[in-house]
N, C-alpha and C positions, 0 to 999 in steps of 0.2 A: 403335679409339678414336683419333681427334685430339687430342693432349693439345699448347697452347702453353706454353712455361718462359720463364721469365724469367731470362736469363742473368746480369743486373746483378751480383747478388753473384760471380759467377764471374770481374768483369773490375773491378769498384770499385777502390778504391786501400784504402777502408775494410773489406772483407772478403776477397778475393780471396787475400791471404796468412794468414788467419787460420781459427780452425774453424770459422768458418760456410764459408769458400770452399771448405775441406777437405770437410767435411759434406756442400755442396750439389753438389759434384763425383763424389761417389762414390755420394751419392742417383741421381742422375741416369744416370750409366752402371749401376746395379743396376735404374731403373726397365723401363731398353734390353733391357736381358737378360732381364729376366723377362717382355719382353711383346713378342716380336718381329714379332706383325704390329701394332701400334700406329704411326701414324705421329704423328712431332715438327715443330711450327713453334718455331725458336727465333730469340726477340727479344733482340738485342742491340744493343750501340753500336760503331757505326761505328767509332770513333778509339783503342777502350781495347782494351786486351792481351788474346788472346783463347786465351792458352798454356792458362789452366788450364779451359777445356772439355774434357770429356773426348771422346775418342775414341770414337762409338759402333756402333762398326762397320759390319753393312750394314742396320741400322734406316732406313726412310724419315725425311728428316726436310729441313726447309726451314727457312735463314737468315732473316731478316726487321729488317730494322732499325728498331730504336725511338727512337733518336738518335743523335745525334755521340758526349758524352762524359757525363760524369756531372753534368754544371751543364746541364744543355741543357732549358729551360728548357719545350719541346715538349713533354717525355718523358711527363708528367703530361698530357696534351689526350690525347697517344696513346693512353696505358696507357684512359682514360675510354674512349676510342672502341672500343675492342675490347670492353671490358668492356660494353659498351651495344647497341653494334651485330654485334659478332662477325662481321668482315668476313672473315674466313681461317675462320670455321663451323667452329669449335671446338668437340669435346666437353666440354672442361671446361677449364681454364687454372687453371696450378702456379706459386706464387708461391715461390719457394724463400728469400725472407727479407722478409718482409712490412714490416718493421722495418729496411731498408735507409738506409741514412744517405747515401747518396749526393742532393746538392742539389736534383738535378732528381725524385726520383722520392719519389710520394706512391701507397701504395697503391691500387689503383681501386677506386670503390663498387662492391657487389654491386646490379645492376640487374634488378627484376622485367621477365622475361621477357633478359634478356641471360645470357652465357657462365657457367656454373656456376663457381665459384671455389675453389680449394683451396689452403691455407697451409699452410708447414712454421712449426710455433712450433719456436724453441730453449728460451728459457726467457722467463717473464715477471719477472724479478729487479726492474726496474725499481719492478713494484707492491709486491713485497716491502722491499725499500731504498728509498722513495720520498724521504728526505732526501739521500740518497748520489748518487741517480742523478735526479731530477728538482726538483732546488733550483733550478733556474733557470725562469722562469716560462714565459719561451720551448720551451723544452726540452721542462715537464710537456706545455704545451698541444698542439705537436705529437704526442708520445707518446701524450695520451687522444683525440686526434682518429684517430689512425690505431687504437688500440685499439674507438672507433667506427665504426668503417669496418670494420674484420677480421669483428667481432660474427656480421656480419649471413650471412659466406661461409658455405658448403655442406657444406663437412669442413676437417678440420684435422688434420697428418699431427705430432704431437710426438715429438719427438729419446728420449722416457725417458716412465716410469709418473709420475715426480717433475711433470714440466712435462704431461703432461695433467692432473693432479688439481688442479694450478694454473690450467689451463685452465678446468675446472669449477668450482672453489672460486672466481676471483676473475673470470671472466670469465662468469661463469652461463652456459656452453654449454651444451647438451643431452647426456651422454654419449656418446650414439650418433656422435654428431659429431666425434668427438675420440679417431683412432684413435693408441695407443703403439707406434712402431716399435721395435724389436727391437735390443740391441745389435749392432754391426759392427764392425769391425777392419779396418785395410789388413793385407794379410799380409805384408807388409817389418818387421812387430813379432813376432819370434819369442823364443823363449829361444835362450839362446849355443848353439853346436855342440857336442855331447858328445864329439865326437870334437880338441874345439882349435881348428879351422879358423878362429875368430874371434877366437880370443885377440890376435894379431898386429896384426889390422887394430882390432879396438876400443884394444888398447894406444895404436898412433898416433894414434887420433882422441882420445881423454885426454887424449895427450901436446902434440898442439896444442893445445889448451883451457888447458893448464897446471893439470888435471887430476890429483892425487897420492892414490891408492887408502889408505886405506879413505874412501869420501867421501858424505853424504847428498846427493838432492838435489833441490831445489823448482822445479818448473816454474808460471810465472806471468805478469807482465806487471804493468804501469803500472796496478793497478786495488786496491784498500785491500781486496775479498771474497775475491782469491785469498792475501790474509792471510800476508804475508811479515815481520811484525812478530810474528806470535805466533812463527813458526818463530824467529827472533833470539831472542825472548826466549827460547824453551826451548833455542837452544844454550846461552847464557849460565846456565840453572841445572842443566846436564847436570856432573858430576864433574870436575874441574879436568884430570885426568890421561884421561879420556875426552876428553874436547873438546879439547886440547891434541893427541891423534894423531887427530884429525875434520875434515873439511873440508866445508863447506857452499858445495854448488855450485848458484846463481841459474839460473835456464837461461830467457829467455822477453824480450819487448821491453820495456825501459826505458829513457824518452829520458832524459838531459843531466839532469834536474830529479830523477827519480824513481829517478837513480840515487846522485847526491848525497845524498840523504832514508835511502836505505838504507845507506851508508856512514856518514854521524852517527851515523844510530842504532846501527849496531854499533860503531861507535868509543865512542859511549858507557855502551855496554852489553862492552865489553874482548874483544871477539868478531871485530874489526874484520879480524883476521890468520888468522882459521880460514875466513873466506869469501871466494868466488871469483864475482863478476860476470860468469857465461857471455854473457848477453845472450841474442840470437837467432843457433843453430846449426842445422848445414845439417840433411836428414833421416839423413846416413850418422851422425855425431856426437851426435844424440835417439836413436840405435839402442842403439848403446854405452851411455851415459846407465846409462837404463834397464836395461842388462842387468847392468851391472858397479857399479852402486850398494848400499850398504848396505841404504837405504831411500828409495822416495819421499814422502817428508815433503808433503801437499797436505791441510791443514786448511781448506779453505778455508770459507769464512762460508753459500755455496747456490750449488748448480750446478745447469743445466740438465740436464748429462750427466755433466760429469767426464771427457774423455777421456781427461788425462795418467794417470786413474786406472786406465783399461781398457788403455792404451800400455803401462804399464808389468808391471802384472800378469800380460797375454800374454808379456811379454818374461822373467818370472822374477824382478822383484822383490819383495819385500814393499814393500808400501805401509801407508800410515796416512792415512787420509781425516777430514774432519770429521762428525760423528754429525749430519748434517742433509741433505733434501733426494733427488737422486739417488744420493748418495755412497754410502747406503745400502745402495741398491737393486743399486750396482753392485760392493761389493766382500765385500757379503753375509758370510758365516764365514772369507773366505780373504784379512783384514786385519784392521787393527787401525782403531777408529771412536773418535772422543774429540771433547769438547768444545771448539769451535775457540776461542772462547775465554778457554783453560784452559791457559796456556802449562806450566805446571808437571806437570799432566795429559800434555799433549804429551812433553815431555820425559823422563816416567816410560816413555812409550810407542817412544820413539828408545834409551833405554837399554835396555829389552827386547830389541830387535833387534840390537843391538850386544852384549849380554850372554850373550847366551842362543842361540846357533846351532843347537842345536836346535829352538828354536822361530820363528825365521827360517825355518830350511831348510823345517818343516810349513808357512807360511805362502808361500814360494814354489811349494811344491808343489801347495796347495789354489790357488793365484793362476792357473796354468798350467793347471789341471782346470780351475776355471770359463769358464775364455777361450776353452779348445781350439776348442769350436764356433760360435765367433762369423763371421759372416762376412755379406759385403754382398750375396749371394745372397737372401737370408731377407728383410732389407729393403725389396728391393721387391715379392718375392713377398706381404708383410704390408702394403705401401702401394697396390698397383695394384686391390684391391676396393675402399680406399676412395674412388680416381680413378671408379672406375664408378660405385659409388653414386651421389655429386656428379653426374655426369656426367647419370644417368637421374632425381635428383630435380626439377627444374625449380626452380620459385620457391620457396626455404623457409620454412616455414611461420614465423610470428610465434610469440616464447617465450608471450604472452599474450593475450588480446582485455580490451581497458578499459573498464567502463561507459561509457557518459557522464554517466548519472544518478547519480554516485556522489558525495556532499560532499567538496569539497577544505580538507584541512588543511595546513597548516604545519609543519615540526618543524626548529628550529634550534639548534646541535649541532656539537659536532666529532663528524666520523663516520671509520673507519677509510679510508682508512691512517693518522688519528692515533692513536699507542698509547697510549689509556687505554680504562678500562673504562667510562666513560661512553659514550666512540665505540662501543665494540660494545654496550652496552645500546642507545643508539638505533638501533641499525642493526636489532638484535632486532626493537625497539618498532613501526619503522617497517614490516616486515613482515608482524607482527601484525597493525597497522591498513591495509594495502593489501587485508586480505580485503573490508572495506568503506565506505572510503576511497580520493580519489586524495589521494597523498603527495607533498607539494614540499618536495626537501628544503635548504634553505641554509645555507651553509655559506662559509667564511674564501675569497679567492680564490687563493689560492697553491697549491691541490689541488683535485681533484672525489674525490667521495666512492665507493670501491671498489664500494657498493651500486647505486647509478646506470650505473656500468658495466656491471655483468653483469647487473641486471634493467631491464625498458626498463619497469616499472609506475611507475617514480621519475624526476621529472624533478629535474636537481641547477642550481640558483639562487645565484649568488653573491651573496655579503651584499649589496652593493652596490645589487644590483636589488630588495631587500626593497621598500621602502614604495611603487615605483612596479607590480610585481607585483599586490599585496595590493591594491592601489589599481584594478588594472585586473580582476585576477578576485579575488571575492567569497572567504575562506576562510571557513569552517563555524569555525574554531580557529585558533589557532597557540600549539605548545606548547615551550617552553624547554626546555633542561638545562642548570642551570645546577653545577656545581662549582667547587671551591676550588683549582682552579691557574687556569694563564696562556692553557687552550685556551679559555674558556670566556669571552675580551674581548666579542668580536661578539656572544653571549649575551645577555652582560648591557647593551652598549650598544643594541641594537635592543630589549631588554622595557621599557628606561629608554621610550622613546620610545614604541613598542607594547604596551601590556598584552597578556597570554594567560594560559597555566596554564604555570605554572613547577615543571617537575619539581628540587623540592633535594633531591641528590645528596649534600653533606655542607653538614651545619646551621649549621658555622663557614666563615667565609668570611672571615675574619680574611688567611688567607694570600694569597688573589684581590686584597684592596682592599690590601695592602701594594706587592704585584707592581704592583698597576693606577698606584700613585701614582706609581713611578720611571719612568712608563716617557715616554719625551722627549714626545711626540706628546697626552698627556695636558692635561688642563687643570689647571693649580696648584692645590695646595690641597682635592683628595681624599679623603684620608685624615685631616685637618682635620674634613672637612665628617660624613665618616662616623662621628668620634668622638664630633663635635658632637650628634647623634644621638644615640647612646648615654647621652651626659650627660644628656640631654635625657629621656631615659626612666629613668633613677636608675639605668641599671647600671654608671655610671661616676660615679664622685666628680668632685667641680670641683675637687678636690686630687690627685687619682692621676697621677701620671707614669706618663702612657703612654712617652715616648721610654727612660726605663729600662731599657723590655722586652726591649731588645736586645739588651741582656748575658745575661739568664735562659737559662736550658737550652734549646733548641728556637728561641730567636728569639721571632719577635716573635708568630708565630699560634701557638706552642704555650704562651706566656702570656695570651694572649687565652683560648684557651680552661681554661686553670688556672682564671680568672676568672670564666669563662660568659659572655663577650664574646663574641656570636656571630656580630655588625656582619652581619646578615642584615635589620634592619628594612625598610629598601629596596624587596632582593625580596620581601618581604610584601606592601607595600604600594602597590606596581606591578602586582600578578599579580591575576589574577580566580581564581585559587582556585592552591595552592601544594600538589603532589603529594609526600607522603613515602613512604617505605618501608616503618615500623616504627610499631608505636604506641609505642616509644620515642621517636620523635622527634615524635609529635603531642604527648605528653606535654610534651615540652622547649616547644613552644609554649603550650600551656597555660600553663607554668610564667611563661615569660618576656613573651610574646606575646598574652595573652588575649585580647584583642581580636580577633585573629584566627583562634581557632582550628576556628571555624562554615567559615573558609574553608579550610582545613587540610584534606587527605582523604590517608587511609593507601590504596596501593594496590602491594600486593607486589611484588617485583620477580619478572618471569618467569622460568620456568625447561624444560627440558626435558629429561625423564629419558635418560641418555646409558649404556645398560648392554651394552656390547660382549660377545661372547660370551668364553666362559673362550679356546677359542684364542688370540684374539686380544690377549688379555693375557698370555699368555707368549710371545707375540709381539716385544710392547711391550718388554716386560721383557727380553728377547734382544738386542733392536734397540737400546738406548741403556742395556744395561751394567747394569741389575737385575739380580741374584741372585733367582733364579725361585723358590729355597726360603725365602725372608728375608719376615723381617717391614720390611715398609717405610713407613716415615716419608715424608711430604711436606711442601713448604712449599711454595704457590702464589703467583705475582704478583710485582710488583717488590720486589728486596731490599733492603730500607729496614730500619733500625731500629726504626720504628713498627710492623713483623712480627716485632719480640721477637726477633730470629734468633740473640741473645747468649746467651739464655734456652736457645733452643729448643736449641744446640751445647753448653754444658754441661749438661743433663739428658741429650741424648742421650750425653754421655760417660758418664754413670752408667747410663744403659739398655744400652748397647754393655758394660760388665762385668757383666751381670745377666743379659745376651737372645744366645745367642749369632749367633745368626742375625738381625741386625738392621740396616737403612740406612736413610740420609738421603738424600733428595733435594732439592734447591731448583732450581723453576724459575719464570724470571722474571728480568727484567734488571737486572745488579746496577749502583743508585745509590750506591754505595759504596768504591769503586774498590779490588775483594776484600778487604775488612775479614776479611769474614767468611770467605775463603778461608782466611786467613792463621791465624783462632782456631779451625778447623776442623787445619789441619797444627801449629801447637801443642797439639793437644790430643793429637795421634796417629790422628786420626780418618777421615786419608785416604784407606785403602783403604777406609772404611767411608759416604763421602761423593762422592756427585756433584754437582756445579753445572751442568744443562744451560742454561744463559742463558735468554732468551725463546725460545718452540716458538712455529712456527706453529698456524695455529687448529687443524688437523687432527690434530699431535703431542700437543699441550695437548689435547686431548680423549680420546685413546688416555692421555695420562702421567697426568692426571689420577684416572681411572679404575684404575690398573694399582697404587695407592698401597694398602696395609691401613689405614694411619691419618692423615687428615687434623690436620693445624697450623693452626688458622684465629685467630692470635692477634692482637690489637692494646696497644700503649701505652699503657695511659691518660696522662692523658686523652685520649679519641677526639675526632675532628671530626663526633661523629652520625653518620658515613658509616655504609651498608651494606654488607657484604662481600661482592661478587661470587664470589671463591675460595671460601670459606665457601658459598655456596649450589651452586658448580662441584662438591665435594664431598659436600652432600648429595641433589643430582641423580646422581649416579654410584654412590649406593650404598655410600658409605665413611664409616666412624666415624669422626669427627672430633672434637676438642679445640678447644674456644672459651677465650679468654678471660671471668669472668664481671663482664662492664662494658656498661653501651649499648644497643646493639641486639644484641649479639650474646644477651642476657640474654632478647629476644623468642622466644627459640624454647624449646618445650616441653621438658621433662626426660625424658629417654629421645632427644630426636631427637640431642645433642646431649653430650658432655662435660664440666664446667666447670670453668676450673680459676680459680682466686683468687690473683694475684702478688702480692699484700699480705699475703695472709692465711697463704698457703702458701709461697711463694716457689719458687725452683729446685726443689729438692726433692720438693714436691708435686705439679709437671710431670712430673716423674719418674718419680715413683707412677702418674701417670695413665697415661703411657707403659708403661709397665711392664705393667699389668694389662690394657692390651688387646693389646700382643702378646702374652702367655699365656693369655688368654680369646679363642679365635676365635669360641664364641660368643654370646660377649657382643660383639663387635663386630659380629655377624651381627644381632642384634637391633637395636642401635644402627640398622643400616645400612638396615634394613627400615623402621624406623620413620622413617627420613630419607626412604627414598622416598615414603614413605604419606604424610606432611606437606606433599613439594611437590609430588605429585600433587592434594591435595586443597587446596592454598593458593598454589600457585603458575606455575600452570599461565597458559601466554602468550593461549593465549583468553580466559581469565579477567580477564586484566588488562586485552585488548584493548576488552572489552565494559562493563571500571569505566570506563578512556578514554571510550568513546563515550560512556556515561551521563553523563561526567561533561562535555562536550562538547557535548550537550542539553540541558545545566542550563545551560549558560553561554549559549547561545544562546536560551535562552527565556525569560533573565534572574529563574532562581530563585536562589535560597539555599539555604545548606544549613538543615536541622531542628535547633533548636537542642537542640530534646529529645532527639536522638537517643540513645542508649544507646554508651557507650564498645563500639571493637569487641573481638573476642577477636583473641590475638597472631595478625598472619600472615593476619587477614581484612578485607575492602575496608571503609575505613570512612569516613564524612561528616561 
């Protein structure tokens, strides 16, 4: 095989000293070795530093220049040209950092009938953090262009299990396509000599550093996910007289600004004098590190790979990783995994290891067993089938074939990366309707929507081009979501303009049109105009002090809705017909709305049964710190008080003296800034409580499932909303505990729990708790009869097909039956 590489990351200034240079140098001399008659064409520049190519002994292989330097502005016509015409009759061509940041270089398209293409992914972190790493519009648009362009290559060689399932999950590759290479190790990472020989030489290299044993220590860099703030904070709650003989040593690049940043904050947290600003140290100096530290302390937020993880664990430390991601995968039982997070968490887990030398010493021991056989041998013997594959498949096939004849719809939407549940309901919704529908999906311009990405059935449309679009191709529909925050502007300002079918999400929108009126860009007098309205229909006195409301408890939309103020008329009466969830909330129209409620159609929210095998629930439970014998408690979605979670932590303090075997979990991103952490460690409750923050989708579906008893509560008064968590749980199989208010009230008796916070209070929470972890089965029944409901009511073809009916009505310009008969709970109704 002919394989060309692309040397760039190996001589950039932006990777060359960092782990992708490292990575793509020791890929490269492992690919040499495992395949010695293979010949190499390697493309480089001219002008940049050519140290860190490796040496590949007497492999054939040929220089080739691609440009001068890294701005060189050709580099980009070149990379095309090869990639199209494959002048050097290439077997396949290895891109070793696709996502190169150097000026001149733009990944090349994959060209039918040109050079087969293969990418190493590091990690896709970007689509993960996309506020962190893609706020700049410049920045996003290169980033999804070049994730455009990778799509289409032939294989794809990922660094970890972590970053291919990411590959698949948000890049909709084809499995096959996306092979995970193998951990490696440079072997200059050993454990210390048993016999001393290192003691001397690591002493000195400490002793320059300014280095004073016993010392933790965090390797990172200029970057907010390798999370050197949680590590501060949890020096700062470790025991005075601990932390006072601890030194916390930095080890990694930080410019002038980002070292500053870290210095405040320990100054201001009285920690300022236990830590030591290594910086960036040579490789003899990260040897030492590693071998002679306490712990390495590496919570970080999601990694591609983790290497400091693997560095250090070969070397004999114990480490402590963050419980997300590759970390996982790579430090398995022989460390300690915690919520990154969870600074106090953390800190319970540094004092372990400081405390407890026995369980330090097992945890070096098992770090040294899992590492022993890691080595870069393996890696390319694991990469060079999939060069072949690439190499002998030709043009790859398309993920899909598209009608033509198929009606185009609409659907506008915040869609994921934004985090709410609206964005992945329509992302759901919009897949449903691709089985017989094309889907255009628009959306805000500051992102493209993660589903556009990785499927090519969806083309994504910035708001901006809506009405000249629609204007040039006919849509069959176009259907809203609209909800009660601030994602949901472009929503509502295109339905103002455009009728369609407006999916309401929650019935009050109180809190949308308060947000809408402050905001600069708006037109005066908003919120004026939409009260005006209300008055107008007698659900507002010509006497009521609305401005009052902003003293009441919750503000201004959780008196709005005290009231039944739902400031929803609007979208009524802009929408050709307005899709709810519940026949609670067609009901809420009736009541308030009557005129409209012939246009009004219930059409459940989809679902799809999520039932993992028993393995892989004690998996789950292994993997992020469940007690495998324990009755366990859940609570899903962001942690807000409108999730009761005051409620939900003291009953659980009366379950926890009743049940001895019992825990809490919460996950979901806390808008509370740890309230609830805080009343969770007064109560005593902390070995008995986890907070894993937001899971990606594919954790949240494994944590989900892995719970005995589902929490699906809300505050009254509700916003009407329907509870996605709540349906997340009776999809998986899990008895679950409702609140009994709303819509949560729609779901039959047996499918479901109910508890009464008026009627019952604390106490009757309690009770409820109580009796289903001492009844498993009666939570087995509960849990059957939750699947049988959303199999038979909420099932996503089901709703795909109310959609389209309801998308022929509109376009053949019927009505709804006035006669029709109320529907039963949980079924499509008109």
């Amino acid at each position: 095989m002919r394989l060309g590489v692309d040397l760039l990351p190996l001589q950039s200034s932006g990777s060359r000293d960092r782990g992708v240079g490292r990575y793509a140098a020791a890929l490269l001399r492992s690919l040499s070795a495992s395949s010695p008659g293979d010949e190499f064409v390697l493309y480089g520049c001219r002008d940049l530093p050519s140290d860190r190519v490796p040496d590949l002994g007497n492999t054939p292989r040929r220089l080739s220049e691609i440009g001068t330097n890294e701005d060189d502005d050709a580099i980009r016509s070149r990379w095309d040209r090869i990639a199209s015409h494959n002048p050097d009759r290439l077997d396949a061509l290895l891109l070793l950092n696709p996502f190169e940041l150097a000026p001149g270089f733009e990944p090349p398209p994959r060209v039918p009938g040109g050079v087969p293409i293969v990418a190493v992914l590091y990690d896709l972190i970007p689509l993960r953090f996309p506020d962190a790493y893609l706020a700049d519009p410049g920045v996003r648009r290169r980033y999804e262009h070049r994730l455009d362009a990778i799509r289409r290559y032939d294989a794809f060689l990922a660094i970890s299990g972590s970053t291919r399932r990411d590959a698949i999950d948000l890049l909709g590759l084809r499995p096959d396509r996306v092979t995970a290479l193998p951990f490696a190790l440079d072997p200059r990472f050993r454990p210390a000599d048993p016999d001393g020989l290192d003691d001397a030489p690591d002493a000195d290299a400490l002793r320059l550093l300014g280095v004073s044993p016993p010392f933790v220590l965090h390797v990172g860099g200029r970057d907010d996910r390798k999370n050197v703030w949680a590590v501060l904070d949890a020096l700062a709650l470790l025991d005075p007289d601990t932390r006072d003989r601890l030194q916390l040593v930095l080890a990694g690049e930080y410019d002038t600004a980002y070292r500053d940043q870290i210095s405040a904050y320990a100054t201001d947290r009285s920690v300022n004098d236990r830590v030591l600003l290594a910086g960036v140290v040579n490789d003899r100096a990260l040897e030492a590190l590693y071998r002679r530290c306490s712990a390495l302390v590496f919570p970080s937020l999601y990694e591609g790979l983790g290497l400091p993880l693997l560095e250090a664990m070969r070397s004999g430390s114990p480490v402590i990783g963050g419980r997300n991601s590759s970390q996982v995968d790579v430090v398995g039982d022989a460390g300690l995994l915690v919520d990154p997070t969870d600074a106090a968490g953390l800190a319970r887990a540094i004092d372990r290891l400081l405390s407890d030398p026995v369980s330090a010493s097992d945890l070096r021991r098992r770090a040294i067993a899992r590492t022993a056989g890691l080595c870069w041998d393996e890696v390319g013997r694991a990469a060079r089938p999939a060069l072949l594959r690439a190499a002998g498949l030709g043009v790859p096939a398309p993920h899909v074939r598209i009608a033509p004849d198929r009606p185009r719809i609409g659907l506008v939407s915040p869609f994921p990366p934004k985090e709410t549940g609206i964005a992945d309901y329509a992302a759901r919704l919009a897949v449903a309707l691709a089985d017989h529908h094309l889907v255009d999906l628009y959306h805000d311009g500051d992102y493209v929507p993660e589903l556009g990405l990785r499927d090519r059935r969806f083309r994504c449309i910035d708001r901006a081009a809506f009405a000249r679009r629609i204007a040039a191709l006919p849509h069959r529909a176009v259907i809203y979501q609209m909800g009660n925050s601030w994602y949901h502007r472009s929503v509502y300002e295109l339905l103002r303009e455009h009728p369609g079918i407006t999916v309401l999400h929650d019935f009050h929108l109180a809190g949308f049109h308060f947000w809408y009126d402050r905001q600069p860009d708006t037109r005066p007098g908003h919120l004026d105009r939409i009260i005006a309205l209300e008055r107008e229909a007698g659900t507002l006195g010509p006497d009521d002090d609305v401005s009052s409301w902003l003293a009441e408890p919750g503000g201004f939309q959780a008196a709005a809705a005290r009231r039944g103020v739902a400031m929803n008329r609007e979208i009524f009466e802009r929408s050709r017909f307005v899709v709810v969830h519940s026949p609670y909330c067609r009901e809420l129209v009736r009541e308030t709305l009557p005129d409209q409620v012939d246009r009004t159609v219930v059409i459940p929210m989809g679902a799809t049964p999520n039932l993992p095998p028993p393995s892989q629930l004690l998996e789950t439970r292994a993997r992020f710190g469940l007690p495998a014998n324990a009755v366990v408690f859940g609570c899903f979605g962001n942690l807000t008080s409108m999730k009761m979670y005051e409620e939900i932590i003291r009953a659980f303090s009366s379950v926890s003296r009743r049940i001895d075997r019992a825990a809490l979990v919460f996950v979901g991103k806390d808008w509370e800034g740890g309230h609830a952490r805080r009343l969770v460690e007064a109560a005593g409750l902390a070995d008995r409580t986890l907070f894993l923050g937001k899971a990606s989708k594919d954790d949240y579906e494994r944590l989900v499932a892995s719970v005995d008893v589902g929490l699906a509560l809300r505050r009254p008064p509700t916003y009407g909303e329907t509870s996605a968590s709540l349906l997340d749980f009776l999809r998986s199989g899990v008895a679950t505990i409702v609140t009994d208010v709303a819509t949560f009230r729609d779901y039959p008796p047996g499918v479901v729990v109910r508890w009464d916070p008026a009627r019952e209070g604390v106490p009757g929470l309690a009770d409820r708790m109580a009796e289903l972890a001492r009844d498993a089965d009666a939570r087995r029944a509960i849990a059957d009869a939750a699947l049988d409901h959303v199999r038979r009511h909420h099932s996503w073809r089901r709703a795909a097909l109310a959609y389209s009916e309801l998308m022929e009505r509109g376009a053949a310009g019927l009505v709804a039956d006035r006669t029709a008969p109320a529907p039963a709970p949980g079924a499509p109704s008109r």
